[in-house]
Each structure stands twice: as structure tokens, then as C-alpha cells.
C-alpha positions in Angstrom: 34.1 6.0 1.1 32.0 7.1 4.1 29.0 9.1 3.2 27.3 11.9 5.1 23.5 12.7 4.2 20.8 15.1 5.2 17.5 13.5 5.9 14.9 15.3 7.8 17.3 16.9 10.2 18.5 13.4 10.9 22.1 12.1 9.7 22.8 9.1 8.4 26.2 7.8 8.2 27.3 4.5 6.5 29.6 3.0 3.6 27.6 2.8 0.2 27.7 3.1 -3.1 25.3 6.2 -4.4 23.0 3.7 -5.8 22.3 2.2 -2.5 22.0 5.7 -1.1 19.3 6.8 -3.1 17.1 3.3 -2.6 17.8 4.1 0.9 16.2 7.8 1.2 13.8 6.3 -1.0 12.9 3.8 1.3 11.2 5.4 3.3 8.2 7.4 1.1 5.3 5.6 1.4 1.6 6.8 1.4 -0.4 6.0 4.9 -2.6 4.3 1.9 -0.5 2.0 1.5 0.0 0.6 4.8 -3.6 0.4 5.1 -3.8 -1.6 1.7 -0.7 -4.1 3.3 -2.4 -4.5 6.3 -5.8 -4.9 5.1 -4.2 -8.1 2.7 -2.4 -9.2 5.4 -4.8 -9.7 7.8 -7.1 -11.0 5.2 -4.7 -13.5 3.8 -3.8 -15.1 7.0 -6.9 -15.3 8.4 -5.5 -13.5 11.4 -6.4 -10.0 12.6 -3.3 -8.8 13.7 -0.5 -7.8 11.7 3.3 -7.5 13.3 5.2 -4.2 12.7 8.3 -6.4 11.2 5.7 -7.8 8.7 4.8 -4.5 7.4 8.2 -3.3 7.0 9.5 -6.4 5.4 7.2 -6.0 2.9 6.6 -2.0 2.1 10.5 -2.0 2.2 10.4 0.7 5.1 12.4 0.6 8.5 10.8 -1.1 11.0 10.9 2.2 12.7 9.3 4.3 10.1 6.3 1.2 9.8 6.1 1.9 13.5 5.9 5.8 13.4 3.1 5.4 10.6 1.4 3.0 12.3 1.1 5.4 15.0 0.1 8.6 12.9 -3.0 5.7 11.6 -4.2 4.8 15.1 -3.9 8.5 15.9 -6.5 8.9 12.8 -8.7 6.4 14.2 -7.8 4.1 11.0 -5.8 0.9 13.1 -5.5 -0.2 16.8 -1.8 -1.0 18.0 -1.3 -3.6 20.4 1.9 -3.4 22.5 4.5 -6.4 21.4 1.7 -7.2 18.9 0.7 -5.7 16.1 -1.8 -3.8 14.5 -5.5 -4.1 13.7 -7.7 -2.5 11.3 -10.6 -0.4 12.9 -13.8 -0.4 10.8 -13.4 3.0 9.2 -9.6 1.7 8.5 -10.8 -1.8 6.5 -13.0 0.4 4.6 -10.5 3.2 3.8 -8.4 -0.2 2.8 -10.8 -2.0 0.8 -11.4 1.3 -1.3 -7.8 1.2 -1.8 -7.1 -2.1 -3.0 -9.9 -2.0 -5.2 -8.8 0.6 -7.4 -5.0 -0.9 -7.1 -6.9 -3.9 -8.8 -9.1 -2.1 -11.2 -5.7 -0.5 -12.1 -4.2 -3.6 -12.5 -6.9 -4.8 -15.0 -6.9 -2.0 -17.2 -3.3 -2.0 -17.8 -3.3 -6.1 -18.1 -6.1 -5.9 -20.2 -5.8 -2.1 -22.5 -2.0 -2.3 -22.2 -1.2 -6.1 -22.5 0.9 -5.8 -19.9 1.9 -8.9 -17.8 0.4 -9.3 -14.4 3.8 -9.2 -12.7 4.8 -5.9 -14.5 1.3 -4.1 -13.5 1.7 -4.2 -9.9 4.9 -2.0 -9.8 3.5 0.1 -12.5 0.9 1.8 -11.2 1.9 2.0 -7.5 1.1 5.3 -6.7 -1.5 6.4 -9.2 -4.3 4.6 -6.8 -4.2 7.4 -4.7 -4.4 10.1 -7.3 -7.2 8.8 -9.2 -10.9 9.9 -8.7 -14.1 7.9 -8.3 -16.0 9.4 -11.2 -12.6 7.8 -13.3 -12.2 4.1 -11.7 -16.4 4.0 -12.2 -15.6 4.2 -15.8 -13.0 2.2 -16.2 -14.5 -0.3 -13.6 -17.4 -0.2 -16.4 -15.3 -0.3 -19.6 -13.5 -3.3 -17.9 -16.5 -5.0 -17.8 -17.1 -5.1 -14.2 -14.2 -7.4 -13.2 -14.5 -9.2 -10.1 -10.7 -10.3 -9.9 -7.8 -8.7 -10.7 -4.6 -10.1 -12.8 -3.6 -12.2 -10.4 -6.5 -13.7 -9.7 -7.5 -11.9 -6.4 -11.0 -10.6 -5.9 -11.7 -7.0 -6.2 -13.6 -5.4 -3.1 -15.8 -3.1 -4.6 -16.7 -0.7 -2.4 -17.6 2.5 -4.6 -20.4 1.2 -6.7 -22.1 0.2 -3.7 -22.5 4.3 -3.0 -23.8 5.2 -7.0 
């Protein structure tokens, strides 16, 4: 059965089951956050600093097109540098924005490893999203109560940025 839906003025038309419908207008909410987080590990993980538009959208689950319209909206905020066929690049400001990021995804991650007992490939999923709602004055005290971790879960450092400011 050929579905007809209402997307920001846009329509999209294709065969699918409602279930695929919904993860595919869901598909497409990310916070600019977290591309800065992805590109920030990317970069950092390779060893490269360049990051391809296909990567990022491979991996946030987006379009390549909505990675690319983001992307732009983030250079346009001084936070990345695109280069044509290339990529993008982390500015300074951007890396830090980043880095305060993925240190509360992994202060996150250890409080709900460690308070919850939940697995470290369950806590990842689970609090995507609440990073960006959480304030400094809360993540210094559970930063503390944790005991100051300097890796998350899985085993990858923390960037603390935040205590460095106190």
C-alpha cells in the first residue's frame, strides 16, 4: 500500500509498513549536539581531522542530506569548517562545545553503569538525549559522587572540560 506523509511541507512517497514510517520521520531529529559529539569522536578516533558527510550519516542514522544541511547550520555558527567533496572539521570553539558534550554523555554513562547496574551496551541508548538537558551544577555532582571517573563504561576517557572552570 503506497503511503503519503506530511513532513515539513515536504512529501514523502514510498511503500512501507507504518513501523518503518515512523523510524523514518524519526530519522531525522537529531540535536546539532550531537553531530558535534560524532564528529568530535570521529576525528579523534582516526587520527584524522576530517570527517566525510556519509560517515556522519551512517552513523547518527540521518540522510546524508539532513547530515549535510546540519553541517551547514554548524559552520554557519562558527562550530565546524566544511570542505567541498571533503568533509568537515571542528573549529576550536566547536571541539570544545564537543568535548563538553561527550563528557557528560560519559559521566551519564557511569552513573547509570555504576547506580543503576546497567550494562555498558544498554547505557549508551539510554540516556541519549538527557546530555543536553542536564546542568553543570548536576554533572559536577554526580562527576563527584562517581568518584571522579576518568573513563566511561566502555572504557573511553572522559574529557573533562567543566571542572577545569570551578
Amino acid at each position: 500500500m503506497t503511503k503519503i506523509f506530511r513532513k515539513d511541507e515536504k512529501f514523502i512517497y514510498f511503500l512501507a509498513t507504518p513501523k518503518i514510517v515512523s523510524a523514518m520521520v524519526h530519522r531525522e531529529q537529531k540535536n546539532p549536539d550531537d553531530y558535534l559529539e560524532l564528529i568530535y569522536v570521529l576525528s579523534e578516533e582516526s587520527s584524522r581531522a576530517l570527517v566525510r558527510i556519509k560517515e556522519i550519516s551512517g552513523a547518527l542514522g540521518v540522510f546524508p542530506s539532513t547530515a549535510t544541511e546540519m553541517t551547514q547550520r554548524l559552520s554557519e555558527k562558527g562550530f565546524v569548517i566544511r570542505v567541498d567533496y571533503g568533509g568537515v572539521r571542528l573549529t576550536e570553539m566547536g571541539r570544545s562545545m564537543a568535548r563538553a558534550v561527550l563528557s557528560r554523555h560519559r559521566i551519564l554513562e557511569c552513573f547509570f553503569h555504576q547506580y543503576l547496574g546497567m550494562a555498558p551496551e544498554e547505557v549508551s541508548d539510554e540516556i541519549c538525549g538527557i546530555e543536553h538537558h542536564i546542568s553543570d551544577r548536576v554533572l559536577l555532582r554526580l562527576y563527584e559522587k562517581l568518584g571522579k571517573p576518568k573513563c566511561c563504561p566502555h572504557g573511553k576517557p572522559i574529557p573533562i572540560s567543566f571542572e577545569e572552570g570551578k
